[in-house]
N, C-alpha and C positions, 0 to 999 in steps of 0.2 A: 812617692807620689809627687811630693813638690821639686826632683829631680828631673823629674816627667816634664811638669809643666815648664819649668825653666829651659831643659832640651828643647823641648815645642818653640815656644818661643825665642829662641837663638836661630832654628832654625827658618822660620816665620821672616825674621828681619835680616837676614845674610840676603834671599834676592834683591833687596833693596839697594842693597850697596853694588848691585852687578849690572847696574843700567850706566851706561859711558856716555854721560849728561853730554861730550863733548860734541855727541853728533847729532842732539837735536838745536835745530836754531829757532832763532825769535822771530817773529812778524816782521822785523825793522829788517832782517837778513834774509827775504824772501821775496823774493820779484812779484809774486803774484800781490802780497800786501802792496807792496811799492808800486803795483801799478794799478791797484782795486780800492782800498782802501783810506786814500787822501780824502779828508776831508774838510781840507781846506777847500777846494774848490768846486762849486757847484756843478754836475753834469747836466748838459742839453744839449741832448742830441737832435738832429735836426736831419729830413733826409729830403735828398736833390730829386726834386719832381721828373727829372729826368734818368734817376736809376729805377722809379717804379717801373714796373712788367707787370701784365695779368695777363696767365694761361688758362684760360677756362673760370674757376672757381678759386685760381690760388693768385694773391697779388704778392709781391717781392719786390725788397729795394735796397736800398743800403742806408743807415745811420751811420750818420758821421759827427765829430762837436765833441765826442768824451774819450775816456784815456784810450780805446782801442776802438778799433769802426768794427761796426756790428752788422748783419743780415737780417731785415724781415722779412719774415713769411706770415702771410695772414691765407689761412684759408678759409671760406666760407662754405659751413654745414650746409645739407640740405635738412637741417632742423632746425634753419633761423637763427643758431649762433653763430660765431668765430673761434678761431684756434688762432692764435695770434704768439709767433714765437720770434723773438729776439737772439741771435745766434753768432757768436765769435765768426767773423768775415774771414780772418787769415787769422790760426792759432798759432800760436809758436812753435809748438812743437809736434803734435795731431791733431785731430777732431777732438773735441771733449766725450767723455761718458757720458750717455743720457740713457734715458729708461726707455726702452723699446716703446712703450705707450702709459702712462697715466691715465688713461679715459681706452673710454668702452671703446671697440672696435664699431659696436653697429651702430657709434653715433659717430662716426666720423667719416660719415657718406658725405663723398663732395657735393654742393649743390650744383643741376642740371647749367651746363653755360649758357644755354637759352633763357634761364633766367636769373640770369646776372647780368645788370647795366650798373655801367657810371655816369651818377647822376649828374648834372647838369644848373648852374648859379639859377636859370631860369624854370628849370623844371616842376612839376607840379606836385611829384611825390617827396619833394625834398621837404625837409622839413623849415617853416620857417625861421630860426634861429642859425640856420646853416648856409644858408644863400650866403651872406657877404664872404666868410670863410670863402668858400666856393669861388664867389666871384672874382675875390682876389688873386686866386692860383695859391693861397695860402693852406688848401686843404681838397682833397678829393674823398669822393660818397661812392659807395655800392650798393645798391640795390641788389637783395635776394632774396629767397626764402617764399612761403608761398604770398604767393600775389604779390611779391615785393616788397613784404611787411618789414622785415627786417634791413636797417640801413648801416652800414659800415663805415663811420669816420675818419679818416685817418690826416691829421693835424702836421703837416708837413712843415712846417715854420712860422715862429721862429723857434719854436718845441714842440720836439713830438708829442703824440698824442695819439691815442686810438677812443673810439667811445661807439658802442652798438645803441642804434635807437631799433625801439621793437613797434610798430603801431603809431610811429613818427614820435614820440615816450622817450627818453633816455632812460636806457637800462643798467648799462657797464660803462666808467669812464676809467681810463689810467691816463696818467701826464707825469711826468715827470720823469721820475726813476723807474725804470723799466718793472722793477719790482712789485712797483704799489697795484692793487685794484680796488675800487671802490663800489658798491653796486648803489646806483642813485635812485632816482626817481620810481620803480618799479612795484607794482603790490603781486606780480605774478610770483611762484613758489620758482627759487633756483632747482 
């Protein structure tokens, strides 16, 4: 019996010794850390009012300012939200793998182009906290969703920014690292 055991165990710890340590590398030996990674230096990305596009219900631009330049796509639901995706401009080597869809299909009806506008520093549905931004050409608004209840920020310099107001209410804010979100001001149920 304890022949047993001690066979088991000999063979137990033999694959261990069969892994060739030699061919996996560290973080410091990998381009993607080398160029994701540093944190020495702060990212702000920042995008030129002049690569925004809006096709219908989908606005697009380009970020530029951190270690690779990135692609927005924001699209605007006809359910009053946003899809707002951050995306490698030029990969290095493909497209990245992404997940066919995380969210429902039947909530990602574009909203009608008829109603979506860009608001305006003097406009009436803007909200007031948002005019100067606006005025400045430091950030552009969309109105969508029904009656135009739903407002889309997007904070053009000198850091990006996205932030949905619902009801002229700030509801979603992100700044900074593309990553973060924060849900602000809203008592409605996500």
């Amino acid at each position: 019996m304890a022949a047993a055991v001690v066979l088991c165990l000999l063979l137990a710890a033999a694959p261990v010794g069969a892994v060739d340590r030699s061919k996996f590398r560290t973080c410091d030996q990998a381009s993607f850390c080398r160029r994701f990674r540093s944190e020495d230096r702060p990212v702000q990305y920042a995008v030129g009012k002049g690569t925004l596009q809006r096709d219908c219900a989908t606005v697009t631009g380009e970020l530029a300012g951190g270690p690779v330049p990135l692609r927005l796509e924001a699209q605007l639901l006809a359910t009053g939200t946003t899809r707002v995706r951050m995306i490698e401009a030029k990969p290095l080597h493909r497209p990245r793998s992404q997940p066919k869809d995380i969210l429902l299909e039947k909530g990602l009806t574009l909203a009608d182009a008829g109603s979506v506008a860009e608001l305006s520093a003097g406009g009436a549905a803007l909200p007031a906290d948002l005019k100067a931004a606006v005025g400045a050409g430091a950030a552009v608004t969309y109105a969508f969703g029904k009656g135009g209840s739903s407002v889309l920020l997007l904070t053009l310099e000198p850091a990006f920014g996205v932030a949905l107001y619902v009801g002229g209410e700030p509801d979603r804010d992100v700044h900074g690292r593309p990553a973060t979100c924060a849900r602000t001001g809203s008592a409605r149920a996500a």
